[in-house]
C-alpha angles and dihedrals in degrees: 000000000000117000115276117284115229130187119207125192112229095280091289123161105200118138089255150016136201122206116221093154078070099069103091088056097052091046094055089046078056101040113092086053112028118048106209130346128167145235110245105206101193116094091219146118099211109110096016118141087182137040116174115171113208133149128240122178143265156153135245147208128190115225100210111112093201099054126096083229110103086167157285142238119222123212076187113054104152119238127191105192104189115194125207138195112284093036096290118145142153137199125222116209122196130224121229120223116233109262092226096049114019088233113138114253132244094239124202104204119231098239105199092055089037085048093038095047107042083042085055104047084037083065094042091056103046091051099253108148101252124179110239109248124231106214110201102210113242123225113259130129122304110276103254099210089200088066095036107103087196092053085049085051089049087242103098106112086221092065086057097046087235087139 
């Protein structure tokens, strides 16, 4: 198996990022299934039919050159995927603060559960028979809450106890 793909926004530092440049991954996890679904761009709920809150992983790097905090990995990044009438649909992933100097991260996205998870919730919605997955947790550090853009945003999974 090739090494894991990861997308990383510029070394931006906003509370949260959307993929585009994914899509055609998502759409070839789909495709034998669904024929065609877009890309929403918009980072909005206005005009959603579907909101499912999940995590993917990821890694981050603060960008402050004066903290001890090189960086971190998350078992735990929070993800808002959104879907919309005609099989459009987006994901919303949310940045993590550094725990040394409260300064959000610069995250690289871990591609395969970003990909795995926005292909799966895609199916369900469009009523193709999809067998539920069991997702083990992987050992990582506790979620802090207080450095979760999502739980800020009220969609971590975390801020509801769903895991």
């Amino acid at each position: 198996m090739p090494g894991k793909k990861s997308s990383k926004p510029k070394a931006e530092t906003r509370t949260s990022f959307m993929f585009p440049s994914l899509h055609q991954d998502v759409m070839e996890a789909i495709a034998d299934q669904i024929p065609s679904a877009r890309f929403y761009p918009h980072d909005s709920d206005r005009g959603s039919n579907n909101k499912y809150s999940t995590n993917v992983m990821g890694k981050f790097k603060c960008n402050n050159n004066a903290c001890r905090q090189g960086g971190w990995g998350s078992k735990v990044v929070s993800i808002l995927i959104r879907g919309y009438p005609g099989n459009e649909y987006n994901a919303v992933v949310f940045n993590q603060r550094c725990k040394s100097c409260n300064r959000l991260g610069i995250m690289t996205l871990d591609e395969e559960s970003y990909v795995d998870r926005v292909a799966y919730r895609v199916k369900k919605w469009a009523g193709v028979l999809t067998e539920q997955r069991v997702y083990v947790p992987k050992k990582g550090p506790p979620h802090e809450s207080s450095l979760c853009e999502g739980c800020k945003r009220g969609v971590c999974r975390k801020v509801f106890g769903w895991e």
